[in-house]
C-alpha positions in Angstrom: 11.3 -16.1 2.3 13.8 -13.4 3.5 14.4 -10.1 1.5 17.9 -10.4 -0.6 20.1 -8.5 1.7 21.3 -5.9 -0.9 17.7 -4.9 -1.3 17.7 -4.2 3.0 20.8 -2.6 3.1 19.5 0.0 0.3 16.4 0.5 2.0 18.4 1.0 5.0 20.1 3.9 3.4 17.1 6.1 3.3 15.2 4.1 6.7 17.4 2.8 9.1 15.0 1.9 11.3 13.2 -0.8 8.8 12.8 -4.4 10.1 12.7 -7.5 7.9 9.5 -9.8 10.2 7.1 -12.5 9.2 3.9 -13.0 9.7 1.7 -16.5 9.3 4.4 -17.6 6.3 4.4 -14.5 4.7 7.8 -12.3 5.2 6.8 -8.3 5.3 9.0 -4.9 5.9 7.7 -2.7 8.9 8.1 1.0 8.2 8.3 2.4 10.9 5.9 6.1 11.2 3.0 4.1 9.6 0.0 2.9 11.4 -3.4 1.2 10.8 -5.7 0.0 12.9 -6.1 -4.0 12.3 -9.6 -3.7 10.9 -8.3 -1.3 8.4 -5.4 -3.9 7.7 -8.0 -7.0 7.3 -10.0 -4.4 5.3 -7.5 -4.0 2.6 -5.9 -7.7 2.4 -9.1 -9.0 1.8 -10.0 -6.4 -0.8 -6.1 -6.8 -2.5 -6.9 -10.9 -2.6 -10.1 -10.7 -4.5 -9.3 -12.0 -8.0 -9.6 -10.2 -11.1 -10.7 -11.2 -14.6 -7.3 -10.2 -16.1 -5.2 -8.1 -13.5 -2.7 -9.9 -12.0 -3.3 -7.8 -9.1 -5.4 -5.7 -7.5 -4.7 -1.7 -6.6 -6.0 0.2 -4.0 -5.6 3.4 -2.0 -4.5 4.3 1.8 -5.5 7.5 2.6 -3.7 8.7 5.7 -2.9 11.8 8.3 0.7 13.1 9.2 0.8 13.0 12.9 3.1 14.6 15.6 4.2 16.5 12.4 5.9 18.8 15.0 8.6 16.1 16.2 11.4 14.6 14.9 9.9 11.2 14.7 7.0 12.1 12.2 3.8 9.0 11.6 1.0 8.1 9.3 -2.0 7.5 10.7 -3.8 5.8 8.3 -7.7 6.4 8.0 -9.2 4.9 5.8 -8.9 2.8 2.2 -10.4 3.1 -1.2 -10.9 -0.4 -3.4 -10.7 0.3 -7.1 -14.2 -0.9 -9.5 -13.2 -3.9 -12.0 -13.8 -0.9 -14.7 -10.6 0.9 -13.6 -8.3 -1.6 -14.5 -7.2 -1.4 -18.2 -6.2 -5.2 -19.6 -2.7 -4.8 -20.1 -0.7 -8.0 -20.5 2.7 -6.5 -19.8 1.6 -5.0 -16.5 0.5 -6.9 -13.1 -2.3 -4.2 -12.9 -2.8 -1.1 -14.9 -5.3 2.0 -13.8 -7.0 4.4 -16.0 -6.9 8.3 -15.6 -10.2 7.6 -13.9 -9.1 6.2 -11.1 -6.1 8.3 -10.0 -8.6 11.6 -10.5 -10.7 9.7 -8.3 -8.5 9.5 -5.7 -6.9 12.8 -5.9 -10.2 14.1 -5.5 -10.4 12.2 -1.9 -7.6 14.0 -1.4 -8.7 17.5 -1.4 -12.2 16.2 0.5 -10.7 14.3 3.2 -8.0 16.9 3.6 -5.5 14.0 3.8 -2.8 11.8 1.6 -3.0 9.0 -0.3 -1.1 6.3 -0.7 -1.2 3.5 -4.0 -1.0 -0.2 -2.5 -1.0 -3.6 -3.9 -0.1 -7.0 -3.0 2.4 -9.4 -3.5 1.1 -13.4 -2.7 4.6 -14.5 -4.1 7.6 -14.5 -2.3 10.2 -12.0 -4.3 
């Protein structure tokens, strides 16, 4: 199911180079100036998929380098990923998944030993 078109054209504002593609039924936005090698992708869908006793969702982090930070074309490589313990979610009806203090001070302090960025991902299995 395509992206409504309002929703691409504001994301085009701030990245004009986005494309809308789909993949095995599922219809996805490609940033471009992030990159992960396919292992690391498989790696992170099947952690995202795993169920959870109450979460609706599962959160995890991308940790990632800037690379060719001296051109004008700037890109993440990303490194490595970081799945989050059943113990981190807090049960939370009104949220699809909600993370204690615990978990983000665990990733910040990945951070400052990998000497890299982080980025919070989750996954959508439903079109919208």
């Amino acid at each position: 199911m395509p992206f409504p078109e309002d929703q691409i054209a504001e994301l085009k504002l701030l990245c004009a180079e986005v494309q809308q593609c789909e993949e095995a039924g599922c219809t996805y936005l490609l940033l471009p100036g992030l990159r992960l090698t396919r292992r690391l992708c498989d790696e992170v869908r099947v952690d995202l998929a795993r169920p959870h006793a109450f979460a609706a969702e599962r959160v995890g982090f991308l940790f990632g380098r800037l690379g060719n930070a001296q051109t004008n074309d700037p890109m993440v490589l990303f490194t490595g990923y970081s799945s989050l313990d059943d113990e981190r979610y807090i049960n939370d009806p009104n949220s699809g998944a909600r993370i204690d203090s615990h978990a983000i001070r665990g990733a910040m302090q990945q951070v400052i030993n990998r000497h890299e960025g982080v980025f919070h991902v989750h996954m959508h299995e439903w079109n919208g």
